[in-house]
N, C-alpha and C positions, 0 to 999 in steps of 0.2 A: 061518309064523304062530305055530307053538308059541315059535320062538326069541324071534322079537317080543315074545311076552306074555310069557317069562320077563325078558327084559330087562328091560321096562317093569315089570314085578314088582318086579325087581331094583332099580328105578334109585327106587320107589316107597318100597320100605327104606329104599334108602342116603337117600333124601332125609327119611323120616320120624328116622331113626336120629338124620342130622346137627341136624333141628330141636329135637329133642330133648335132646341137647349145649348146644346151643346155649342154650335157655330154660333150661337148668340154671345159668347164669352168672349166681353172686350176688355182691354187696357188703352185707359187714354194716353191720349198723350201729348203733341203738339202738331205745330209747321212741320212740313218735310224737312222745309231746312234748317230746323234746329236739331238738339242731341235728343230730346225724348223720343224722337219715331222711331229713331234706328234701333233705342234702345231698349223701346218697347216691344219693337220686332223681333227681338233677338231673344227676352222675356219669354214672349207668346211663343217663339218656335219651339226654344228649350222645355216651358213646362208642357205644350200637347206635345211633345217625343216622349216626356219622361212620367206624366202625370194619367195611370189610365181614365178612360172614359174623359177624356178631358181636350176640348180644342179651344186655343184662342186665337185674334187677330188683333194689328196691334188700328187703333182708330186715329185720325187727323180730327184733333179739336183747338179750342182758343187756349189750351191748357188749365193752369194751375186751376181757376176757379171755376172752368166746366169741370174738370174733371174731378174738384171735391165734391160739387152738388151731384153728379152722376156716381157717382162712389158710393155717396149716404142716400140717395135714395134709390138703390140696387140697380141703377140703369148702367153701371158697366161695375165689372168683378175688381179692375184695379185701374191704379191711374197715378201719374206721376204728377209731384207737385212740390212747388217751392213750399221750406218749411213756414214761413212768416205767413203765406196764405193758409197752412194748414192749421197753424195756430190759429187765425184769426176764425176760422172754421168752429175750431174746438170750443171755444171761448162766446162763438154765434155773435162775433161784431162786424161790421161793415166791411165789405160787400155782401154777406151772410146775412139772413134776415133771420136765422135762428142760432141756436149750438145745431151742427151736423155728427150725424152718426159717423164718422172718420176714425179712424185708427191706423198708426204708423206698424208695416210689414218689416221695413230697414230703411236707414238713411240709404243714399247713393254718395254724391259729390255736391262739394260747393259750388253753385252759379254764382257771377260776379257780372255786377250791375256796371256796363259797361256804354258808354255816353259815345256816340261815335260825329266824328265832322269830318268835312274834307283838311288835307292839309294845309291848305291855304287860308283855313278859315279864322275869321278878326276873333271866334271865339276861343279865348285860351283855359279858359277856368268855368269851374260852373257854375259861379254867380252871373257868367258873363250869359248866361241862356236866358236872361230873363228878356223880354221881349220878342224874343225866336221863332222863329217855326219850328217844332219837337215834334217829335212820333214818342210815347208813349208807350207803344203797345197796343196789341191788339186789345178789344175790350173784351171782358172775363180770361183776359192771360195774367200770369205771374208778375210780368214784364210792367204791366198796366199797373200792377197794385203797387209792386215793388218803387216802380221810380216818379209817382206821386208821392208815394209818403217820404220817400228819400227829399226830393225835393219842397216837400211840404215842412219836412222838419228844415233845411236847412233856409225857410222864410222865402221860398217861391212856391206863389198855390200856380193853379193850373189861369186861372185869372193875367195872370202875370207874363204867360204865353198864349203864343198862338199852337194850341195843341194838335196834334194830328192821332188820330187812334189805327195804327197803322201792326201786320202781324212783321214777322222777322225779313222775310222777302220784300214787303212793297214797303220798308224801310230805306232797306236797302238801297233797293230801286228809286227808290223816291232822293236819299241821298246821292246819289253818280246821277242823274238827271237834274240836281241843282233845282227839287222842288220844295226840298226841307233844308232845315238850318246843320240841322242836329237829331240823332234819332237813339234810343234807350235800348240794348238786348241786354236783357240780362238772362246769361248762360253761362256753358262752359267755357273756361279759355280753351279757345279754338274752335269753338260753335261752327258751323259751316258756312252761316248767311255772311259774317264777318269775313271769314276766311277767303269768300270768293270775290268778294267786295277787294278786301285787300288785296288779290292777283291784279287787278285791273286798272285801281284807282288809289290812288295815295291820299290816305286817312290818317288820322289821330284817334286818340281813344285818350277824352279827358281824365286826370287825375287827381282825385281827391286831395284837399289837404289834409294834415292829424288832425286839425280843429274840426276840418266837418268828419271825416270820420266817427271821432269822438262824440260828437254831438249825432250822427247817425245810432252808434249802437248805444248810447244813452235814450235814444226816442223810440228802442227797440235791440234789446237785448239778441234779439235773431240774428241779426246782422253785425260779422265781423270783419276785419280790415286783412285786405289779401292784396300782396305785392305780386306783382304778374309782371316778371322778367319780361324786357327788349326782345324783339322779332318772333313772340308770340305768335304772332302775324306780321305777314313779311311787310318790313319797314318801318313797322311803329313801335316807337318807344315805349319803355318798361313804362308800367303804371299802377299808381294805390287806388283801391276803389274797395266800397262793402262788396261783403261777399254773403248768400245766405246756402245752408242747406237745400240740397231735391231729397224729399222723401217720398219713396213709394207708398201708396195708402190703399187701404179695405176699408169695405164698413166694418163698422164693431162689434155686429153678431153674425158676422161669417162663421162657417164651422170652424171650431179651433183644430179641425185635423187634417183640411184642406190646407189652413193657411200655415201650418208646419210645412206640409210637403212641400208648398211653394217657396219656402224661405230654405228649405232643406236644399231641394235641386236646383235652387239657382244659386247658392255658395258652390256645391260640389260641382256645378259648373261654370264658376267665375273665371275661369282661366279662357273657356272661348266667348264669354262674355268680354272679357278684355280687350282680346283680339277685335274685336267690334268696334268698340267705345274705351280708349284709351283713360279715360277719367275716371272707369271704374275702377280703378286699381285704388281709388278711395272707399270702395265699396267693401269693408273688410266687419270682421266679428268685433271689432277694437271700437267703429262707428257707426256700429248699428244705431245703437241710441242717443244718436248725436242731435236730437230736438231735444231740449229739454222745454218741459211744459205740457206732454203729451204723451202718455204710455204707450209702450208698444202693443201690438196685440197679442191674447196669450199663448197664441198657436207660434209666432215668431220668439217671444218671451223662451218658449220651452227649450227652442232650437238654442237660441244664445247660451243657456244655463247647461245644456248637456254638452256645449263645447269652449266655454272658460273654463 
C-alpha cells in the first residue's frame, strides 16, 4: 500500500511537473492591435492540437527585439520578428549587445513601414517631419528599430525630432487626439491599429520617394520598395514605402525534430491559418528563405527540401 501511494505520489509530480513545462511554451509576439498576436494565436492553437505532449500560448510583448532576446535565451519557444531586427541579432549589432542564438523557422509576409498623419496635416513628405512630434515605436519593437534607421539613413537622427516611443494603440490614440505630429507602424497592410484609426478619422500615410527608397535599401539591403494600392484603408491614397520581412524565429539548438513538426503542421494547415490572417497567403514554401544573411534552421531546412 505504502509503495502504491508513493508511486501514485510520484507519478502525480511527474505529471504536475510535465504540465507545467508544458503551459510554459510561449510565442511572442506583439500589441493586440497588431498582426503578430492573432497570429501567433492561431500558431499556438494549431501546433498544441496537432503536436502531442505539447501546449502553447501566444504572449503580448514590445515585439521584434523582446522577442529575439527571449528566443536566444530560451525564455520563449518562438517569436515573431521583423527580418532586419533578426539580422541585426545574428550579426550581435546594436540593439543586441552580442550575436544571439536565433534561427529563422520560415519567412511569413512583408511589413511596410508606414508614417501615418492627419489629413490635414502641413506634413506632406518625410523630410518634412524633421522638427515634429513622431512616435517611433514602442521601445524594444521592430517599429522602433525599423523607422530610426530609415530615418537616420535618409539624414534625420531622432535629434532632429521631438520623439515619442509610443506601441501601435497609444500611437494611434495619440494621433486622433492631436497629441503627435506623425506616428511609424510598420506592419502589414491593413494592420488593425491603422485600420481603426482610418474608420474614424481621416489620415494619410506618407510616401516615399525612388530617391529615398533607394537610398533606404542601399543603407540596408533588408528593406525593399512596396507600392500599396489606394483604399488600402478606407480613404487614403496608394503609397511607396520600404518594406521588410516578418520571420518566425527559434533558437538554434532547439531539437531539429520539434522544429520539423512545427514547420510541417503549420504549412499543412496554412489554409485555416489564412482564414485568420490574410497576409499569410505570403506564407508559402517558394518564401520560406526569404532573409537572406541568415540560415534556416535544420529541422525547417529538411521540411523545405523533402517538398521542392
Amino acid at each position: 500500500m505504502q509503495k502504491i501511494l508513493k508511486n501514485g505520489i510520484l507519478g502525480l509530480a511527474c505529471l504536475f511537473s510535465f504540465n507545467v513545462i508544458a503551459e510554459n511554451h510561449t510565442i511572442g509576439t506583439g500589441s493586440q492591435s497588431g498582426t503578430y498576436y492573432p497570429l501567433g494565436g492561431i500558431l499556438a492553437k494549431i501546433w498544441s492540437e496537432n503536436i502531442d505532449d505539447f501546449d502553447m500560448r501566444a504572449e503580448v510583448t514590445a515585439a521584434s527585439v523582446e522577442n529575439t532576446i527571449k528566443v536566444s535565451t530560451k525564455k520563449q519557444l518562438a517569436g515573431i520578428a521583423m527580418g532586419n531586427v533578426v539580422l541585426q541579432a545574428h550579426e550581435g549589432v546594436k540593439p543586441f549587445p552580442r550575436k544571439m542564438d536565433v534561427s529563422v523557422l520560415f519567412a511569413l509576409y512583408p511589413n511596410v513601414v508606414q508614417f501615418i498623419v492627419p489629413a490635414d496635416s502641413d506634413i506632406k513628405s518625410i523630410k518634412d517631419l524633421k522638427g515634429k512630434r513622431i512616435s517611433l515605436g514602442a521601445p524594444g519593437s521592430g517599429t522602433r528599430v525599423s523607422s530610426t534607421n530609415i530615418l537616420a539613413a535618409l539624414g534625420i537622427n531622432e535629434s532632429d525630432i521631438d520623439a515619442q516611443s509610443l506601441n501601435y494603440t497609444a500611437t494611434t490614440n495619440a494621433i486622433s487626439a492631436g497629441q503627435i505630429d506623425a506616428g511609424a507602424i510598420v506592419g502589414s497592410v491593413g494592420v488593425g491599429a491603422i485600420t481603426e484609426l482610418a474608420f474614424t478619422h481621416n489620415i494619410r500615410i506618407l510616401t516615399f520617394t525612388p530617391e529615398e527608397l533607394k537610398i533606404v535599401s542601399d543603407s540596408n539591403p533588408s528593406y525593399q520598395a512596396i507600392d500599396v494600392p489606394a483604399e488600402s484603408y478606407k480613404g487614403v491614397n496608394a503609397f511607396s514605402a520600404p518594406a521588410v520581412w516578418n520571420i518566425l524565429i527559434v533558437n538554434k539548438n532547439l531539437d531539429t525534430e520539434l522544429a520539423y513538426q512545427m514547420t510541417k503542421i503549420a504549412f499543412e494547415n496554412m489554409s485555416e491559418i489564412n482564414q485568420v490572417i490574410s497576409v499569410t497567403k505570403f506564407t508559402t514554401l517558394e518564401n520560406m528563405n526569404k532573409l537572406n544573411g541568415i540560415d534556416l534552421h535544420p529541422g525547417s531546412l529538411k521540411y523545405l527540401k523533402e517538398n521542392m
